[in-house]
C-alpha positions as CSV (number, residue, x, y, z in Angstrom):
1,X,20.0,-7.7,-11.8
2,X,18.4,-7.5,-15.1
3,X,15.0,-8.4,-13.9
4,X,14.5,-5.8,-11.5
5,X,12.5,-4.2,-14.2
6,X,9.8,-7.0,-14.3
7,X,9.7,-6.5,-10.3
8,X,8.1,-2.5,-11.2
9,X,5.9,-4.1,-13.8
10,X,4.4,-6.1,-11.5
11,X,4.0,-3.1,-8.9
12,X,2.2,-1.0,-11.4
13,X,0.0,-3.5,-12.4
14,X,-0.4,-4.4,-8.7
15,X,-1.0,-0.7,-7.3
16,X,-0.6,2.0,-9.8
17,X,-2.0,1.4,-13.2
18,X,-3.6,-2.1,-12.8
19,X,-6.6,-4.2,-13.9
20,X,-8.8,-6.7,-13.2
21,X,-10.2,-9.6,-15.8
22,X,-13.7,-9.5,-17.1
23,X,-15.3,-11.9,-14.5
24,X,-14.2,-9.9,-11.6
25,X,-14.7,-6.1,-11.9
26,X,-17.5,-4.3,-13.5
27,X,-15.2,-2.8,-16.1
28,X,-16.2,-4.8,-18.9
29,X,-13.9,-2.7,-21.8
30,X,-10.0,-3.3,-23.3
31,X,-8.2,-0.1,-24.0
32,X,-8.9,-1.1,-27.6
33,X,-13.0,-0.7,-27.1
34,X,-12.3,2.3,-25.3
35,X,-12.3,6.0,-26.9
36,X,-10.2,8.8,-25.4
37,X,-12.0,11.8,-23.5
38,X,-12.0,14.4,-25.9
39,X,-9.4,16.4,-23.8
40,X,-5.9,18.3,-24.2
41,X,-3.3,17.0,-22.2
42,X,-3.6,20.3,-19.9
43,X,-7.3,19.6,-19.4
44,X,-6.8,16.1,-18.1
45,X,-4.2,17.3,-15.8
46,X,-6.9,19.7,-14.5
47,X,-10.0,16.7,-14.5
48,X,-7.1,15.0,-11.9
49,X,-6.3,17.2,-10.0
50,X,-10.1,18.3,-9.6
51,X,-10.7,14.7,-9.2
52,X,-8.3,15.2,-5.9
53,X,-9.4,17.9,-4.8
54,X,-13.0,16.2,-4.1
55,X,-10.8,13.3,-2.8
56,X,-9.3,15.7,0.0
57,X,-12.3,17.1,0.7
58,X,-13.4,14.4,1.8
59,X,-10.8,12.9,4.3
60,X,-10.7,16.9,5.5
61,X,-12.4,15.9,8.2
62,X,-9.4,13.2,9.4
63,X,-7.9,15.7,11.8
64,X,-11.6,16.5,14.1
65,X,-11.8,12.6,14.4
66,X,-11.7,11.9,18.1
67,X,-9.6,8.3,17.4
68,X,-6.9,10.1,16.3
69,X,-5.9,12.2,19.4
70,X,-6.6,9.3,21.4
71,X,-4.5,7.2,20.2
72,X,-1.6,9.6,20.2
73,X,-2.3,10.4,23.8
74,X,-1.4,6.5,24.2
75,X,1.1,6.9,22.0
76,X,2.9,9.2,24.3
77,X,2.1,7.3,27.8
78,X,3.2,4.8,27.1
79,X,6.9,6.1,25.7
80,X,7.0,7.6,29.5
81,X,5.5,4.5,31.0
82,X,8.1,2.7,33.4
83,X,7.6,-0.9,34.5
84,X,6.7,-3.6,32.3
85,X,4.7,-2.7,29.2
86,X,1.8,-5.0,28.1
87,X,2.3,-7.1,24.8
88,X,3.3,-5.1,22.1
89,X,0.6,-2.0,22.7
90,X,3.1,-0.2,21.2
91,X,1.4,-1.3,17.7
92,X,-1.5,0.6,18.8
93,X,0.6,4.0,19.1
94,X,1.7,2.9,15.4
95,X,-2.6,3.7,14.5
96,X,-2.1,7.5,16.2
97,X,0.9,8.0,14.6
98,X,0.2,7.0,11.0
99,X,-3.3,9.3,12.2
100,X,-1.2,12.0,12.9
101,X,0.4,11.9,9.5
102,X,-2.5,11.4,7.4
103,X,-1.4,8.3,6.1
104,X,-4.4,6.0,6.0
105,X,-2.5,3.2,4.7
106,X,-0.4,3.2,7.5
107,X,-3.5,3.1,9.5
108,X,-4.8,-0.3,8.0
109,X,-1.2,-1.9,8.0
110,X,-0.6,-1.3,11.6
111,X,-4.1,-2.2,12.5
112,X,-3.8,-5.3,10.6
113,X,-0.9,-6.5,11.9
114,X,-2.3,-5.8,15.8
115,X,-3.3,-9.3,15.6
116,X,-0.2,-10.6,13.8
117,X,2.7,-9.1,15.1
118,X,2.8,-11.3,18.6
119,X,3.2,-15.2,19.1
120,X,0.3,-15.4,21.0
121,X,-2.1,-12.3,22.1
122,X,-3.8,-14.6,24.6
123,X,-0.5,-14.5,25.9
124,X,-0.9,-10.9,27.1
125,X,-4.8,-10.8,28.3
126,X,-5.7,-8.5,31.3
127,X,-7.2,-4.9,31.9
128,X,-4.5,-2.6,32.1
129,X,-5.0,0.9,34.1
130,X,-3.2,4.0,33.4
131,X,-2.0,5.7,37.1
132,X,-1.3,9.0,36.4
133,X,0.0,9.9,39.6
134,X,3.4,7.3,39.0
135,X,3.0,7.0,34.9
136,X,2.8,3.7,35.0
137,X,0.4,0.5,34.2
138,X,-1.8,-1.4,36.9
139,X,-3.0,-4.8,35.5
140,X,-5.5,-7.0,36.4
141,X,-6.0,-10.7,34.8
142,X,-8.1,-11.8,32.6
143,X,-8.9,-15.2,31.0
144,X,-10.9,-13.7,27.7
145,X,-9.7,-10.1,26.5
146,X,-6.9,-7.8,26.4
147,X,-8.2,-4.2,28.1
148,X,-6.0,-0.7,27.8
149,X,-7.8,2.5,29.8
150,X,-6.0,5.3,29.5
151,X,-6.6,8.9,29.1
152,X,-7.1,11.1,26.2
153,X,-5.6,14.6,25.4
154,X,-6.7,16.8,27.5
155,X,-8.5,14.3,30.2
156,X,-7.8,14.2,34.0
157,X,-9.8,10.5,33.6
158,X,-8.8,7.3,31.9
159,X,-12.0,8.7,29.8
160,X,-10.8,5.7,26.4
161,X,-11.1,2.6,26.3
162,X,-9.2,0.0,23.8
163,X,-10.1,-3.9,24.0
164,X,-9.1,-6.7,21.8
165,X,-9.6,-10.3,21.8
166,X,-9.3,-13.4,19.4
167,X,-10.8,-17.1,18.6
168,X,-7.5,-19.2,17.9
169,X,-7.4,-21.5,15.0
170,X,-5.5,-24.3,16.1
171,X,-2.9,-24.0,13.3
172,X,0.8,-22.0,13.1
173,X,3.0,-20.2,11.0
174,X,6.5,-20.3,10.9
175,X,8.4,-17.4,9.6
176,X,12.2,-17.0,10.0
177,X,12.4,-19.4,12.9
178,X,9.4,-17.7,15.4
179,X,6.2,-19.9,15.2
180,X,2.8,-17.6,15.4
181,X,-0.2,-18.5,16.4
182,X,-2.9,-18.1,14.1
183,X,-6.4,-17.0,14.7
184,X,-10.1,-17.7,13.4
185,X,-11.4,-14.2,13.9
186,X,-10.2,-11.4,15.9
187,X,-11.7,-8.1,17.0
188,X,-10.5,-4.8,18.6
189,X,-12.1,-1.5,19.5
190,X,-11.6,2.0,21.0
191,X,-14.2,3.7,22.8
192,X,-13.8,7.3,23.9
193,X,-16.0,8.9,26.2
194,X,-18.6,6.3,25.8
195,X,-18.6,6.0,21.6
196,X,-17.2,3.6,20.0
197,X,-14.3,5.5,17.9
198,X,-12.4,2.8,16.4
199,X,-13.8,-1.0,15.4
200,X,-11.3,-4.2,13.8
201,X,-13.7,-6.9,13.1
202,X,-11.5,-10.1,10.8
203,X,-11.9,-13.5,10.0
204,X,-9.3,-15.7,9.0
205,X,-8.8,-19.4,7.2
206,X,-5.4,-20.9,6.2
207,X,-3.8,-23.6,4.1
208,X,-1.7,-26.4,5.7
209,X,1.3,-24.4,6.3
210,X,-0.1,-21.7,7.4
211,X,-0.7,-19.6,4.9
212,X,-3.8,-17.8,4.8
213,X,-6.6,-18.8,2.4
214,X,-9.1,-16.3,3.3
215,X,-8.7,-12.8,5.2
216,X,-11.8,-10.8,5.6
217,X,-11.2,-7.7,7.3
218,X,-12.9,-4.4,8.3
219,X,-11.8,-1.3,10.0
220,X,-13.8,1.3,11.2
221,X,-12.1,4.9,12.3
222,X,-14.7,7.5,13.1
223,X,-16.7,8.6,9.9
224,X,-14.4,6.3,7.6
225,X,-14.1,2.9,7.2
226,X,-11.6,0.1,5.5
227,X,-12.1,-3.5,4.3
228,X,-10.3,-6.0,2.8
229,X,-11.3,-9.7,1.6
230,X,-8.5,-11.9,0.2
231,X,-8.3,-15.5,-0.9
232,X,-6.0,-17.7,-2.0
233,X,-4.9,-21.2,-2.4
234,X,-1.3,-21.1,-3.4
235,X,-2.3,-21.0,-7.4
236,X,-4.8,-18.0,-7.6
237,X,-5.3,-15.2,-5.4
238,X,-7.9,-12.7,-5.4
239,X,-7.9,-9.3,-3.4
240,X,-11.1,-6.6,-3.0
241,X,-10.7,-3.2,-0.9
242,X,-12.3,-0.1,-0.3
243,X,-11.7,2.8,1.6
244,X,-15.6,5.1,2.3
245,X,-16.3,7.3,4.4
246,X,-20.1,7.1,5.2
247,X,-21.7,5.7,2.0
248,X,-19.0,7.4,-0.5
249,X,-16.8,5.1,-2.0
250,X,-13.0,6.7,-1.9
251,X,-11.1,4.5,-2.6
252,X,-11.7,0.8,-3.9
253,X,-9.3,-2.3,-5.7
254,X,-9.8,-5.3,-6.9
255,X,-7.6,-7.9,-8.5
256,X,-5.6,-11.3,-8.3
257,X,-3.1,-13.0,-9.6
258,X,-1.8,-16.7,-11.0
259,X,1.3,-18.1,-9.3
260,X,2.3,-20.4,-6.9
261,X,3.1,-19.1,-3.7
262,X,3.2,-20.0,0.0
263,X,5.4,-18.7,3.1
264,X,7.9,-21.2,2.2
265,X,8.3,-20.2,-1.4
266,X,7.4,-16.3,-0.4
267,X,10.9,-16.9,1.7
268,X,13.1,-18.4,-0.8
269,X,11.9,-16.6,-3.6
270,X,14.6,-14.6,-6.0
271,X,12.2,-13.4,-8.5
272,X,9.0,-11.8,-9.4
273,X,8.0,-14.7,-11.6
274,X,9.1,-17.5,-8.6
275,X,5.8,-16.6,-7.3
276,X,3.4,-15.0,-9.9
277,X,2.5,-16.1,-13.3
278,X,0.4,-13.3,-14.3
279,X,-1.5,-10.5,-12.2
280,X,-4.3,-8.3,-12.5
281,X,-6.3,-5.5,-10.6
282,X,-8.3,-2.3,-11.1
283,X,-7.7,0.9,-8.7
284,X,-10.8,3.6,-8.5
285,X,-9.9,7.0,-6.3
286,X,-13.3,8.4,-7.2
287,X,-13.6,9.1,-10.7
288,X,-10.6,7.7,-12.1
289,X,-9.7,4.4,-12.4
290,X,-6.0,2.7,-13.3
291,X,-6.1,-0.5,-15.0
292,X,-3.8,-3.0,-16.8
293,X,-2.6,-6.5,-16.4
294,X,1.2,-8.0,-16.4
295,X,2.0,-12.0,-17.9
296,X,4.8,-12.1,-15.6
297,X,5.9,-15.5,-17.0
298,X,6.0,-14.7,-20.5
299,X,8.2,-11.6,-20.0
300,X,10.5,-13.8,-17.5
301,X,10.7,-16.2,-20.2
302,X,11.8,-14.5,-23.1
303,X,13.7,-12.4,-21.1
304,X,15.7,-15.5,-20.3
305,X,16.7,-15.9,-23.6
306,X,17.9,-12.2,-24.4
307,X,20.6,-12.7,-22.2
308,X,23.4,-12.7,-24.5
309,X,22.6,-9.1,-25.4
310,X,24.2,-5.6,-24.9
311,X,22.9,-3.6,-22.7
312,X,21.1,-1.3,-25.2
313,X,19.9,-4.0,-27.3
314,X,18.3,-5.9,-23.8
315,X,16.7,-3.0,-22.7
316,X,15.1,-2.5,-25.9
317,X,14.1,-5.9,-26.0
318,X,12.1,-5.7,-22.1
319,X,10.2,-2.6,-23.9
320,X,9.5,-4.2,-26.3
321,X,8.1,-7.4,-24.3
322,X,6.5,-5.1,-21.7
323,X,4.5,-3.5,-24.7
324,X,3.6,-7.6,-25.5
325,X,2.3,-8.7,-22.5
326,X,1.7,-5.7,-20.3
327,X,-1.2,-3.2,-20.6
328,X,-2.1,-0.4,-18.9
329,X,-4.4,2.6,-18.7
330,X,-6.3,5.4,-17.1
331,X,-9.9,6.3,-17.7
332,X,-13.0,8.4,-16.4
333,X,-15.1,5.5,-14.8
334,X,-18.6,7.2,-15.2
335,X,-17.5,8.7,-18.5
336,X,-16.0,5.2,-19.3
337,X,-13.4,7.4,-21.9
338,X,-9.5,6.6,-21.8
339,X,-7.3,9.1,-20.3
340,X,-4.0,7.8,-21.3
341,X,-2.3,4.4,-22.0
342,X,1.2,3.3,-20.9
343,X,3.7,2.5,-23.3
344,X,7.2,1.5,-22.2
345,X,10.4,2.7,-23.3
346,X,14.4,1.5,-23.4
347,X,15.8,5.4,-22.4
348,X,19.2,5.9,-22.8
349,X,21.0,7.9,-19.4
350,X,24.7,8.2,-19.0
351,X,27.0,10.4,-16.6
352,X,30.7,11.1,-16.8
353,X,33.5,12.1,-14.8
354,X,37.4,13.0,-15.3
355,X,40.3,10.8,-14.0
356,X,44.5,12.0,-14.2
357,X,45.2,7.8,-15.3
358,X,45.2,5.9,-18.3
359,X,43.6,2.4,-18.6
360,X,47.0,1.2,-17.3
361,X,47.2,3.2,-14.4
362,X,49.6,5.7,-15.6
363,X,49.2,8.9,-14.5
364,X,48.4,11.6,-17.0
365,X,49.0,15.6,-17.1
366,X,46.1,16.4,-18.7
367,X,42.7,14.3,-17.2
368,X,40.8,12.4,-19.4
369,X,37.0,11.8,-19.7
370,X,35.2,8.9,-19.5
371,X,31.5,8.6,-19.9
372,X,29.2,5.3,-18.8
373,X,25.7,4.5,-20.6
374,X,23.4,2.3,-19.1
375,X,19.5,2.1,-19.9
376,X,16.2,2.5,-18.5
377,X,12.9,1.1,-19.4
378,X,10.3,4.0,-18.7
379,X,6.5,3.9,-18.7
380,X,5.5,7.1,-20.8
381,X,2.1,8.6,-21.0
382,X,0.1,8.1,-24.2
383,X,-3.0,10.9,-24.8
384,X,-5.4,11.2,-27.7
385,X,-3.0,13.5,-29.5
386,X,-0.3,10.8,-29.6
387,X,2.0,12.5,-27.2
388,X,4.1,10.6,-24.7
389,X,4.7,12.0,-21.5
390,X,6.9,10.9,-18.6
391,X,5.4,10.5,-15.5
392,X,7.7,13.2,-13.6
393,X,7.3,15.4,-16.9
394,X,3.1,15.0,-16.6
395,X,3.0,15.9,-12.7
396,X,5.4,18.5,-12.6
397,X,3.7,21.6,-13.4
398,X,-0.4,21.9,-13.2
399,X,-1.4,20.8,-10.0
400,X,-1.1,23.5,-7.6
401,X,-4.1,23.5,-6.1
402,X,-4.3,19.8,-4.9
403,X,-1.0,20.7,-3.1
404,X,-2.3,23.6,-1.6
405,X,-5.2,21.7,-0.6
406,X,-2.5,18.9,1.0
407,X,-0.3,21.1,2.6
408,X,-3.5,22.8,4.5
409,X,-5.0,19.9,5.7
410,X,-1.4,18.7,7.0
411,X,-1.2,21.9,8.4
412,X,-4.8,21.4,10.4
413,X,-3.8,17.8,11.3
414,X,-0.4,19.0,13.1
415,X,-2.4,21.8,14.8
416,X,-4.8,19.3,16.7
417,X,-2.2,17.6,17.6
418,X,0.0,17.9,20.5
């Protein structure tokens, strides 16, 4: 489908190289009223990599955290557990594993959707007791809180402690047939050996059908810490997030978008421009920060009407568009100096093979070539010098030592782990 493209524009501008508008970030510049670092290409790729190497350094710690072998202690109870298994805990092994591979966003999904992923949790309150001696779970009721106690590695004693409990709404969601119930505010927490490890503290508002208006959500795990806010009311949609650990910012976004979205038309939706009208965000990991901004409807639109081209002479005409309405860029935040802009490109690709038959069928003694061309649009790199760089061209050489630095702590994480 032809646009498939538009579908990755909105991804960068929604995660990769994205922006918010004035009003709602403090970046108060265009690309335009920025100047560019006064730095080679090679010596941005080493301000980056530096830039993540102080990033790693600071989630170095992820592997001593005590949340993390706690939760894949539960993670592997419960996969020997016989009998009946309470609610869907199992999300809660999802947390130790995502731990276990370092994937933090992993970590806030399947937290998230603790609350989510069931019809109703209420459904499924009790305290539930680890027995060693038979590996299975001993339950006893409860009217106002799910309870798990369970033991950590290396503990004899259910010695953690996870609870979780929720104010309903009164309202449901309907998706694909199952009807959820939806809650006002929800919390969840994992104590081990006495300290609070692991704390889900959310709020929640929806729209008539169901779809939420307001999610305000924070997750703390050990020395680090997640939140989210989002609002929306089917039009305009805003987003914030951050990712610290103690009071150092790591990770933060910000953005929203114009549209007209709601489960219904989330389900029955073809195309990027169904829902959205225009989006916008801004990404900081530490010092750098991605911006840009994407008028999904106007690229839709004339994209419409370019459909009687060739191949080549489409694709050039979605650079060309993307160019328009899309913008993108990298800077130093605290320098406030540009790194690089994106500019998109129709790229010619091709790839042949050899066939014994004719167009008719007939087969021939010698075989016969035939060569296919199709086209790509690719965001290249821009620096101060003019070049333009592809993405797997830019990362493919200069950043050994953030890899190194990767590939150790990955290496520390699976040796605290069982």
């Amino acid at each position: 489908m032809k646009k498939t493209n538009l579908i990755v524009a909105v991804m960068l501008a929604a995660f990769a190289f994205t922006s918010c508008k004035k009003d709602e970030t403090e970046t108060d510049e265009t690309s335009t009223e920025l100047t560019f670092a006064n730095l080679s290409v090679e010596e941005n790729k080493k301000a980056l990599e530096q830039n993540g190497i102080e990033f790693v350094n600071h989630i170095n710690s992820l592997p001593d955290e005590k949340f993390i072998s706690a939760l894949e202690s539960f993670a592997k109870i419960s996969d020997r557990a016989t009998g009946e298994i309470p609610f869907e805990i199992k999300e809660l092994g999802i947390i130790g594993d995502a731990a276990k591979a370092k994937n933090l966003v992993k970590i806030f999904d399947a937290s998230t959707s603790l609350n989510s992923s069931i019809n109703k949790l209420g459904d499924y309150y009790g305290t539930y007791t680890w027995n060693a001696s038979n590996d299975s779970w001993t339950k006893v009721s409860s009217n106002s809180k799910l309870e798990i106690k369970f033991p950590s590695v290396g503990s004899s004693t259910n010695n953690v402690t996870f609870t979780a409990s929720y104010v309903a709404s009164g309202k449901t969601a309907t998706i694909d047939g199952e009807t959820f119930e939806l809650p006002s505010s929800a919390t969840a927490s994992l104590v081990v050996d006495g300290k609070e490890e692991l704390k889900l503290t959310s709020t929640y508002q929806y729209l008539s059908d169901g779809s939420p208006s307001l999610v305000d959500l924070k997750l703390v795990f050990g020395s680090f810490s997640l939140t989210t806010n989002v609002t929306s009311d089917s039009k305009k949609g805003t987003y914030t997030f951050s990712l610290n650990k103690g009071n150092v910012i790591l990770l933060e976004a910000a953005g929203g978008g114009n549209g007209n979205a709601n489960i219904s038309k989330i389900e029955n939706a073809e195309d990027v421009d169904d829902l959205l009208e225009n989006a916008n965000s801004i990404v900081s990991l530490m010092n750098i920060q991605f911006v840009g901004n994407v008028d999904v409807k106007s690229i839709a639109t004339e994209l419409d009407k370019a459909n009687g081209l060739s191949d080549k002479a489409y694709s050039q005409k979605e650079a060309e568009l993307y160019n328009k309405y899309a913008e993108a860029y990298a800077i130093y935040k605290k320098e406030k100096t540009l790194i690089a802009k994106i500019a998109y490109e129709s790229v010619e690709e091709s790839y042949s093979y050899q066939t014994y038959y004719d167009d008719n069928g007939q087969y021939l003694q010698i075989p016969r070539t035939i060569t296919y061309y199709y086209y790509n649009l690719e965001p290249k790199l821009v620096f101060k010098d003019g070049s333009k760089i592809s993405f797997e061209s830019f990362t493919d050489t200069g950043f050994s030592q953030i890899i190194d630095k990767l590939e150790s702590l990955a290496d520390r994480m699976e040796a605290k782990l069982p």
